[in-house]
C-alpha positions as CSV (number, residue, x, y, z in Angstrom):
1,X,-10.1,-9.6,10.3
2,X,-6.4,-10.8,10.8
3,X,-4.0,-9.2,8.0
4,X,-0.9,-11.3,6.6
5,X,2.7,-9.7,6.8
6,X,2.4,-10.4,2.6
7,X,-0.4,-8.7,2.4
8,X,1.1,-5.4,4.6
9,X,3.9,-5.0,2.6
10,X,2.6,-5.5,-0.6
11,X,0.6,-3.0,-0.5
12,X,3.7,-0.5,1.5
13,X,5.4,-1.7,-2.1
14,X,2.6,-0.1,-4.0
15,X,2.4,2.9,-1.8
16,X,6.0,3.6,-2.0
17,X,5.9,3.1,-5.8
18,X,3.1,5.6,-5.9
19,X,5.4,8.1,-4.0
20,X,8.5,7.8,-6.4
21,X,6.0,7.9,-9.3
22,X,4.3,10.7,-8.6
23,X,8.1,12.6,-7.3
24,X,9.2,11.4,-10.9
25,X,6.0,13.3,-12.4
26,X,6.5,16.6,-10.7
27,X,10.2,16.4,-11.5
28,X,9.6,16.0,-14.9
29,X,7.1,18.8,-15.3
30,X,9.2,21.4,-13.7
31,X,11.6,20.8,-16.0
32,X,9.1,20.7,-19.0
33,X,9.6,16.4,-20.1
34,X,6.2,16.0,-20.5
35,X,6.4,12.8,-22.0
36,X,8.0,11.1,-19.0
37,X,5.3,13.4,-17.0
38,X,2.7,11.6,-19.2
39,X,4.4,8.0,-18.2
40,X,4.8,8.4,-14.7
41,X,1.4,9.6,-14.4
42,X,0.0,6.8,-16.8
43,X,2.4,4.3,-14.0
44,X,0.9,6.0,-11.2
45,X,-3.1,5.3,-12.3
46,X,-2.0,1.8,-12.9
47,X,-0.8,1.3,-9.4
48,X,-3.9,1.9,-7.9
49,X,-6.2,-1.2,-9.1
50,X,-3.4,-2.9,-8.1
51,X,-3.2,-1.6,-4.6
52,X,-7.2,-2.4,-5.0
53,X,-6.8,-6.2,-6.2
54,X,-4.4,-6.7,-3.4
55,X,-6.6,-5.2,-0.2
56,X,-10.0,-7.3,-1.5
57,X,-7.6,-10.3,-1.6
58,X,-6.2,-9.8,1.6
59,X,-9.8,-8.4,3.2
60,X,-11.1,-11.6,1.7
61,X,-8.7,-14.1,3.5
């Protein structure tokens, strides 16, 4: 089961997206914008069927 380097680093995209997002979220809550907390959180679930669609396509390969 040989990865591709697009593959990789997609998904190190979505990872590192996920890391700022969910920074962004606990930013935002300390300092009581629950709105943008509500976004970033809503940005951060989205991430993850993408991360998902992106390792079945790659495991599939």
């Amino acid at each position: 089961m040989k990865r591709s380097y697009r593959g990789v680093i997609l998904l190190c995209a979505v990872l590192f997206l996920n890391i700022i997002f969910t920074q962004k979220a606990i930013h935002q809550y300390y300092y009581e914008d629950y709105t943008a907390t509500v976004i970033y959180a809503i940005l951060n679930i989205i991430l993850f069927p993408i991360a998902l669609f992106i390792y079945h396509k790659e495991k599939n390969v």
